[in-house]
N, C-alpha and C positions, 0 to 999 in steps of 0.2 A: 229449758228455761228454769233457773232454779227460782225456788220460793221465795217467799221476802225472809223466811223464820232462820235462813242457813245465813251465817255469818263468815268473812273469812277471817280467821285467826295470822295474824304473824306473827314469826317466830323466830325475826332477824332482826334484833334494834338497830343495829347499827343503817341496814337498808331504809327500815320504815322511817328514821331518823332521818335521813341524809337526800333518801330519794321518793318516799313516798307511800302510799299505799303498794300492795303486792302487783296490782291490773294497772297502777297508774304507764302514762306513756315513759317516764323517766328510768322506771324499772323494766317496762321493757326493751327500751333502749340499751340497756346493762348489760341484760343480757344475750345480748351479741357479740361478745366479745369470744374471737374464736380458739384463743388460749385457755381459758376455762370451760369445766365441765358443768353441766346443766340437765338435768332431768325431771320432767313431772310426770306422776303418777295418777293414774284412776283405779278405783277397785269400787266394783259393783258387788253388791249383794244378791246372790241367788234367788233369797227367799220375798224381798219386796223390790228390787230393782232399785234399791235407791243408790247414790252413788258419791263418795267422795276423793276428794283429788289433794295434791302434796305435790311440793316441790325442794329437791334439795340440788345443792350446786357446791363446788371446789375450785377453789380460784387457785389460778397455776403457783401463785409461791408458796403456799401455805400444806399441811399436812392433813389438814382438821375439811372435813367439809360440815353445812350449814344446812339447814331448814330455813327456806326462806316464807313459807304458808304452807299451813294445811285451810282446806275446806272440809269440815266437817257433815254428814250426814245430818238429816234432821233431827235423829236422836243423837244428842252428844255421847252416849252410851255406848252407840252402837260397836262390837267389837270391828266391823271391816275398818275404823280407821286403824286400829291396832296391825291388822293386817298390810293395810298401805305404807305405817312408818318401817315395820318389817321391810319391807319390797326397795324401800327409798335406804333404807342402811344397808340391803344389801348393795343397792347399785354401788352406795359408795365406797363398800368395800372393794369392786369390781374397778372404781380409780385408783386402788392403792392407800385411801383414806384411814389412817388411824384411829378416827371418831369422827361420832357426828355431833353434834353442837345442834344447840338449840334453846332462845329463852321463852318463856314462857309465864304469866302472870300467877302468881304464887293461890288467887285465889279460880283460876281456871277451871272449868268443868273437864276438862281436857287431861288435868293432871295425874289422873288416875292412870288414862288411856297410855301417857307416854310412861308411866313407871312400867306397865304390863309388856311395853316393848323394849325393856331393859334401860330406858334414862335414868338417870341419877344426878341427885341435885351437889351441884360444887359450891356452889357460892351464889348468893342474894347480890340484886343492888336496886337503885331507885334513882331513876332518872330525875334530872330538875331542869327545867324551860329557862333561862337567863335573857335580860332585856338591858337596856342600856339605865335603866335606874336604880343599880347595882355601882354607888357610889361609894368607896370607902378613902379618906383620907389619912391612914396610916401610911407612913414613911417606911420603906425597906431598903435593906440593907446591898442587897442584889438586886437585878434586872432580869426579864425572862429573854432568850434570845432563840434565834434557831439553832436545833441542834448540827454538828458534823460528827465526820470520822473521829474526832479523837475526845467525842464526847461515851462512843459508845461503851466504851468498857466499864465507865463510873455508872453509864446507866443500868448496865446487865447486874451491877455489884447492885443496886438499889431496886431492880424488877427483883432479884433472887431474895432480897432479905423482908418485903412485903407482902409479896406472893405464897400463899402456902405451896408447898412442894407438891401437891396433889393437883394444885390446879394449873401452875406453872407448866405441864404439855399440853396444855390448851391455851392461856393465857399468853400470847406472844408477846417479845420485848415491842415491837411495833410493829401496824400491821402495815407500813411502808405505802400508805396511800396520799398521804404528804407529809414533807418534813415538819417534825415536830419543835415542840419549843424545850428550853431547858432552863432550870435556877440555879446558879450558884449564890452560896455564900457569900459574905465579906472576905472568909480564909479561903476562900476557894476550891470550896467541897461542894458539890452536887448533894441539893437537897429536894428535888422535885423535876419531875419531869413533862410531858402531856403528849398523849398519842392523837394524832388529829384526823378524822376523814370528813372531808367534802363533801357535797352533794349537791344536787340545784335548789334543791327543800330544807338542809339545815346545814349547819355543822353539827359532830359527833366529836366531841372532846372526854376520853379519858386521865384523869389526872394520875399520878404517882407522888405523892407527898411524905416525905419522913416524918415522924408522928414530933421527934424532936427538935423540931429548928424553932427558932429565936423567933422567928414571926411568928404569927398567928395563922392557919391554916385559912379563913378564911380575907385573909389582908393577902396571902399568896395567889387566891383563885379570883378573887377580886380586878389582882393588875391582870393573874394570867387573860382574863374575860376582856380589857382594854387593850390586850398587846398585840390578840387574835388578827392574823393579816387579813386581806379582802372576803371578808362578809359581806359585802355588799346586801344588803340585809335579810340577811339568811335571818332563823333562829340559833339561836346556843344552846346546845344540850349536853351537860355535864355529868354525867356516868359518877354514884358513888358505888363501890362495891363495897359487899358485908367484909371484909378483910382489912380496910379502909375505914373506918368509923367515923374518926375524927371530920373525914371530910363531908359526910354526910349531916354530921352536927353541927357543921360550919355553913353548910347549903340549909339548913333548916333553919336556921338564924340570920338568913339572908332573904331579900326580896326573890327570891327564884323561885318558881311555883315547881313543887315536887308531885311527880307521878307516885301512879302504882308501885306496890313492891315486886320486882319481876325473880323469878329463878334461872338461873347458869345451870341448863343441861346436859348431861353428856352421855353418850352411849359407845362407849370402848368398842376396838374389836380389837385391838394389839395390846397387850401391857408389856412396861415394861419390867425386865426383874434381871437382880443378879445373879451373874454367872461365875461360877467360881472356875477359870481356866483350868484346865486336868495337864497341862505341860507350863514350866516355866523355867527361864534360861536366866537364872539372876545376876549372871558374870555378864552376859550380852546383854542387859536391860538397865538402862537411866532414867531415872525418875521414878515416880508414883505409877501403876498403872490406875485406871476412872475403875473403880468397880460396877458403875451407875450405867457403863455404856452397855444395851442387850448384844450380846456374842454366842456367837451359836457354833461345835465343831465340827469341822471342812467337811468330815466325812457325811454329814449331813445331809451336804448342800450338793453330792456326788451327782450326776447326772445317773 
């Protein structure tokens, strides 16, 4: 029986958003799904028996696995959770997982414990709660619609030039958990996009906004917030990342009640770096080679 003073911490907005608390039944529902990896941890302390638990998981499309909760020890201090997130990075390096991910509230007791186990912070943002008295009567020039196939290349040209390069192998173009929505222009330029996930408990709406289109940033999140398909009355929760400004200044000048400031965690176990090839055939090679792609040579990889 734990005590009333241990709290559980989550450490996955997108879940706590969309499905609930960590122990609710909608997240244990989730996780059943026998395509992804799932792992919880306990680690006990030798010296008072106390004990804290963690859990991380890697959904089959993606590279990055996540922290979905830690429970903390009574002493928020105490080193074994440092030791637990250890044990849970490792497992996921054991899926293959290139980093583990993780957010966390910028002013958390916690935050020490995850820097000692090698997290690193990429990027701030701050959630805002949205309701239907989020009325704006500007006129736009475009309409928001669902995206397709032959949206995606304007969208990767608009995730790549927003995104810092650092956070961009963490930050996915989308994370394909339903179709999202898209802005054009009057000229017919992609100036905004929205990554969308579900849940029985909210929607998780991340935006992507060019800092320069003719509308007003918040005249864009505005209709996006009206265009939103079957809510059936979920909540809206609008994700600003620190990389993104504007859109956070447009949610703060709006009826939408803004959370915490939370931090984008990340704990590497692959980097990537260039390789300068030691053979090349410039009579038999067309085009550019990617310098950016990691290559490693054959002889290496020798059984």
């Amino acid at each position: 029986v734990f005590r009333h003073r241990r709290q559980v911490v989550s450490t996955d907005n997108v879940l706590s958003l969309t499905r609930g608390a960590p122990f609710s039944l909608s997240q244990l529902l989730n996780s059943f799904n026998p395509l992804d990896h799932i792992f919880t941890g306990v680690c006990e302390s030798e010296e008072d028996l106390s004990k804290c638990f963690g859990q991380v998981y890697q959904s089959q499309d993606v590279d990055s696995a996540q922290l979905n909760y830690v429970l903390p020890a009574e002493d928020d201090a105490a080193p074994g959770l440092v030791v637990l997130l250890e044990g849970l990075i490792r497992q996921a390096g054991h899926w293959g997982a290139k980093q583990v991910t993780a957010d966390l509230p910028v002013d958390s007791n916690l935050f020490s414990l995850f820097r000692r186990a090698g997290f690193s912070v990429l990027a701030k943002q701050r959630v805002f709660c949205c309701d239907n008295t989020w009325n704006n009567q500007a006129h736009l020039t475009g309409v928001w619609r669902f995206w397709d196939s032959k949206d995606v290349q304007a969208m990767r040209s608009l995730h790549a030039m927003l995104v810092p390069p650092v956070v961009q192998p963490v930050e996915p173009l989308t994370r394909r958990k339903k179709v999202g929505l898209v802005y054009y222009d009057q000229d017919g330029d992609l100036k905004a996009y929205a990554d969308l996930v579900y849940g029985p408990v909210g929607a998780w709406v991340l935006p992507f906004i060019h800092p320069q289109t003719k509308e007003a940033p918040a005249d864009l999140l505005c209709q996006l917030l009206k265009e939103l398909p079957g809510l059936n009355g979920r909540h809206v929760y609008i994700i600003a990342r620190s990389y993104q400004p504007w859109i956070e200044n447009a949610l703060l000048g709006s009826p939408a009640q803004p959370g915490p400031e939370q931090a984008l965690m990340v704990r590497y176990m692959a980097l990537r770096q260039r390789v300068k090839p030691e053979l090349s055939f410039g009579a038999l090679e067309n085009g550019k080679p990617e310098p950016t792609v990691p290559l490693a040579p054959i002889r290496h990889n020798r059984p």
